[in-house]
N, C-alpha and C positions, 0 to 999 in steps of 0.2 A: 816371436813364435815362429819355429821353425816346421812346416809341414810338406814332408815330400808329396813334389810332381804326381807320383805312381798313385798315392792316394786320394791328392787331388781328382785326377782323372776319372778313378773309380766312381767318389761319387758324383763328379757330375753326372755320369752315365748312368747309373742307379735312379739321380733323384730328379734329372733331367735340369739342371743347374749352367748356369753358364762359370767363367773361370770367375770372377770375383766373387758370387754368387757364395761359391765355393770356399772361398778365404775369409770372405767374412763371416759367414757361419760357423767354421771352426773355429775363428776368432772368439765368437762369443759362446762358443762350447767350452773353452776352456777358461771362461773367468765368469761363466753364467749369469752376470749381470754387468752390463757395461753402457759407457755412452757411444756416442757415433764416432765423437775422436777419439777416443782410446780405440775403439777396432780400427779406426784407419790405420794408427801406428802399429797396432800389431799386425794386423793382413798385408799390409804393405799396399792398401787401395788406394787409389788417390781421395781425398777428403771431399773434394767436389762430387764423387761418384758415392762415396756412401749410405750417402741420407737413400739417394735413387734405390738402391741393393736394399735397403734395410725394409724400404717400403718396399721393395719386391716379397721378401720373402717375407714381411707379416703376412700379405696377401696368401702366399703362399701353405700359411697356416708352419712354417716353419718358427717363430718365435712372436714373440708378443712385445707390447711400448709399455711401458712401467708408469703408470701415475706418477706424477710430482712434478714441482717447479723445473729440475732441470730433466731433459728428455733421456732416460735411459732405455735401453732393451731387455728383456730376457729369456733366457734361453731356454729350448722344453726339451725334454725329456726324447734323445732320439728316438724309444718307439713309439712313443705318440705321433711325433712326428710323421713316422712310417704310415701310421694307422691315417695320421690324415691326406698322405698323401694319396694313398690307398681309395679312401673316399672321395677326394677332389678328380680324381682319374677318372672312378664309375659316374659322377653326374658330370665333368666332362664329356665323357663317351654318350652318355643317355641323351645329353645336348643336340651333340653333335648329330647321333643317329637322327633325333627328330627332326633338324632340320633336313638331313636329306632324305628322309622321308614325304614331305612336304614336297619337294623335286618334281616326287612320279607326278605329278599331275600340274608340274608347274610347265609355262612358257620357255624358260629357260633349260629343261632339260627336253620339250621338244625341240627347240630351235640344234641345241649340239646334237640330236638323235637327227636330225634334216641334213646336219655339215657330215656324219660319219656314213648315212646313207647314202648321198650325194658320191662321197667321194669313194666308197668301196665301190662302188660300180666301174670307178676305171681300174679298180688292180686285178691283177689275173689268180685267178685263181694257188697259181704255185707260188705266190706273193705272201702270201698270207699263211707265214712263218715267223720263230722265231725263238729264240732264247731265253728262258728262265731261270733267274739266279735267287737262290735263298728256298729252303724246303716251304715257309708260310707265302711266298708267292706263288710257287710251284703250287699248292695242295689252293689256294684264291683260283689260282687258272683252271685246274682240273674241277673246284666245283660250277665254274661258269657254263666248262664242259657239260657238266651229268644236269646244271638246271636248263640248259638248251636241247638236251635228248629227245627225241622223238622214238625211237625205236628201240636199241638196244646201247648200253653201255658195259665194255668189257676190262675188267682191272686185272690186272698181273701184279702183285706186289711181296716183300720180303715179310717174315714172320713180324719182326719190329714195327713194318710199315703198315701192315693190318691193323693193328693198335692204332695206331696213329692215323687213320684212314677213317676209323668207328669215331674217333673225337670231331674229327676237322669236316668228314662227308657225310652223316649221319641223315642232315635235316634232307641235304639235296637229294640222297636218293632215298628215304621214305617218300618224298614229293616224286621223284620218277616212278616207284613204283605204280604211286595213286593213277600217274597219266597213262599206266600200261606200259611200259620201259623196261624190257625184259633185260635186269640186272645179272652179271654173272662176274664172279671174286675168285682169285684162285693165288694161295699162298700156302706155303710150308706150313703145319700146325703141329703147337707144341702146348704143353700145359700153361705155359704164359700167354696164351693168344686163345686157347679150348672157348673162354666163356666168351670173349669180343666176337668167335668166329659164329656159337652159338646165337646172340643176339641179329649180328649181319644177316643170320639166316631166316628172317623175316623178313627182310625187304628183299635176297637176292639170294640167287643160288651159290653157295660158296662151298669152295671144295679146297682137297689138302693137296697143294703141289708143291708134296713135297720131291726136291732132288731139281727143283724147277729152282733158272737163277733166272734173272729179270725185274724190270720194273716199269710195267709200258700201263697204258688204258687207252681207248678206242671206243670212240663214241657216234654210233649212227653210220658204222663203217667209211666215216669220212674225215671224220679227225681223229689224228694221232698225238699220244705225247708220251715220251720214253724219257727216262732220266737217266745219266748214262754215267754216275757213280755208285760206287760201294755205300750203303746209308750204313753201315756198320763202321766205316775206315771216312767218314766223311764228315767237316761239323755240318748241321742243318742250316748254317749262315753262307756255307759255301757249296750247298748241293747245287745240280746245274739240271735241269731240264729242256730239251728240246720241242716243240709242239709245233705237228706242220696242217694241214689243210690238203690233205692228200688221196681222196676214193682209192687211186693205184697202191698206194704202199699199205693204207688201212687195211683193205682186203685183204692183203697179200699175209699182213700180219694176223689174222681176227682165221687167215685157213692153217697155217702152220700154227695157231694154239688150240685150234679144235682137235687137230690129233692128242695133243697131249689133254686136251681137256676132257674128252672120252673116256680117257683112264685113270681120272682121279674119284679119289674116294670122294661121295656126298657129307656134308657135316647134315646132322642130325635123320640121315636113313639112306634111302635108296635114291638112285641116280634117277635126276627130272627126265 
C-alpha cells in the first residue's frame, strides 16, 4: 500500500499522530479488518513496533481489537473517529485546567512566583521587552496586559481585528471594567464589525477610526505592544508582535491617539 508523504503529514497534524501512527492507520483503513502482521507488511512498520501503535491508537479511540482466538483490529468509521477525538481533547483540556487550577494555592507555584520576584528585581526597567510570534500568543500577551490594568487600557486595532479582539478579550476586559479600568477601542467600522462594535460598547468606549491604520494597545500608560504587520496580507502563524515596558514611549503614544481620538464618531450615541 502505497500512501503519499503529503498526506501522511496532513494527518498527523490534524490528528496529532506520530509517523507510524500514521501508516498503520491507514493501513487498516484500507482492509477494515486486519491482524498486526498483515499491517506491518502493509505500513512498512517494523513488526516489533506494532502491537505498541496498535495499542496506542485503540487508546486513542481510533479503532477497536476484534474478539476471537486470533487478535485482529478494526477499523471505525473516520467521522467517528473525529467526533472522538474531538471528545478526548475537551476532557483533556478540562484535566488539564483542573489541575492548574489547584496551582493558585499550591506551594509550588509560590515557590516559582518567590524565583520570578527575586529575580525581576535585578532587571532594569528597559529590560523588560520583547517579541511575539504567532496572532494566539500575541492576543495570550495583550490579555495578561488588560487582566493586570489598574487604570486605563487603550486598543488601536484593524476592522478584522475588532472581531477578533470581541472572541479572544471579552472576559479580561468585562473584569477591567468591574475594577474601574477606563476601556477605550478605536477601529474602522463596517457592517461586518457594526454588531461586535455594538456589544464592546458595554464594557469600553469604542469609536470608528475609520481612515486610522495601526495596531498598538497601551495599558496603564506603561506598557506598550504594537504589532507591526498587515493582519490582512499576514497568516496569524506568522503575525509578529512587539511589547516593551516603556512610561516614555506609552505616553508619547496614548498623546498622539488622543488627537485622533477626539474626532471619532461614538458607537452607539454621543462622545463620552
Amino acid at each position: 500500500m502505497i500512501i503519499k508523504d503529503e498526506f501522511l503529514s496532513r494527518l498527523r497534524k490534524i490528528f496529532d499522530l506520530n509517523l507510524y501512527e500514521a501508516k498503520v492507520w491507514t493501513a487498516l483503513l484500507s482492509r477494515g479488518v486486519s491482524t498486526a502482521g498483515e499491517l506491518s507488511n502493509l505500513s512498512d512498520v517494523p513488526r516489533s513496533r506494532t502491537y505498541d501503535i496498535l495499542e496506542s491508537l485503540e487508546k486513542k479511540g481510533f479503532i477497536v481489537m476484534k474478539l476471537g482466538k486470533s487478535i485482529k483490529f478494526v477499523a471505525l468509521k473516520p467521522e467517528e473517529v473525529v467526533e472522538r477525538v474531538k471528545r478526548n481533547l475537551v476532557v483533556h483540556a478540562q484535566e488539564r485546567s483542573k489541575r492548574l487550577d489547584k496551582m493558585k494555592g499550591d506551594e509550588v507555584l509560590d515557590e516559582l512566583t518567590g524565583l520570578f520576584e527575586n529575580g525581576v528585581k535585578f532587571v532594569e526597567p528597559s529590560d523588560l521587552s520583547g517579541s511575539l510570534r504567532g496572532r494566539q500568543n500575541m492576543y495570550n500577551h495583550l490579555d495578561m496586559m488588560i487582566r493586570g490594568a489598574e487604570k486605563t487600557v487603550t486598543i488601536v486595532t484593524t476592522a478584522d481585528g475588532l472581531n477578533r479582539k470581541m472572541e479572544a478579550l471579552l472576559p479580561a476586559l468585562e473584569k477591567a471594567k468591574k475594577r474601574g479600568v477606563i476601556v477605550r477601542i478605536a477601529a474602522p467600522l463596517n457592517k461586518d464589525n457594526e454588531r461586535v462594535a455594538k456589544d464592546l460598547s458595554r464594557v469600553a468606549d469604542v469609536r470608528d477610526g475609520a481612515g486610522l491604520s495601526g495596531r498598538f494597545a497601551v495599558v496603564d500608560s506603561e506598557q506598550l505592544m504594537f504589532m507591526v504587520l498587515d493582519d490582512s496580507t499576514v497568516h496569524p502563524n506568522y503575525d509578529v508582535a512587539i511589547w516593551l515596558s516603556t512610561p516614555f514611549f506609552a505616553q508619547a503614544m496614548e498623546q498622539m491617539f488622543e488627537l485622533a481620538w477626539n474626532q471619532m464618531g461614538v458607537v452607539g450615541g454621543k462622545k463620552k
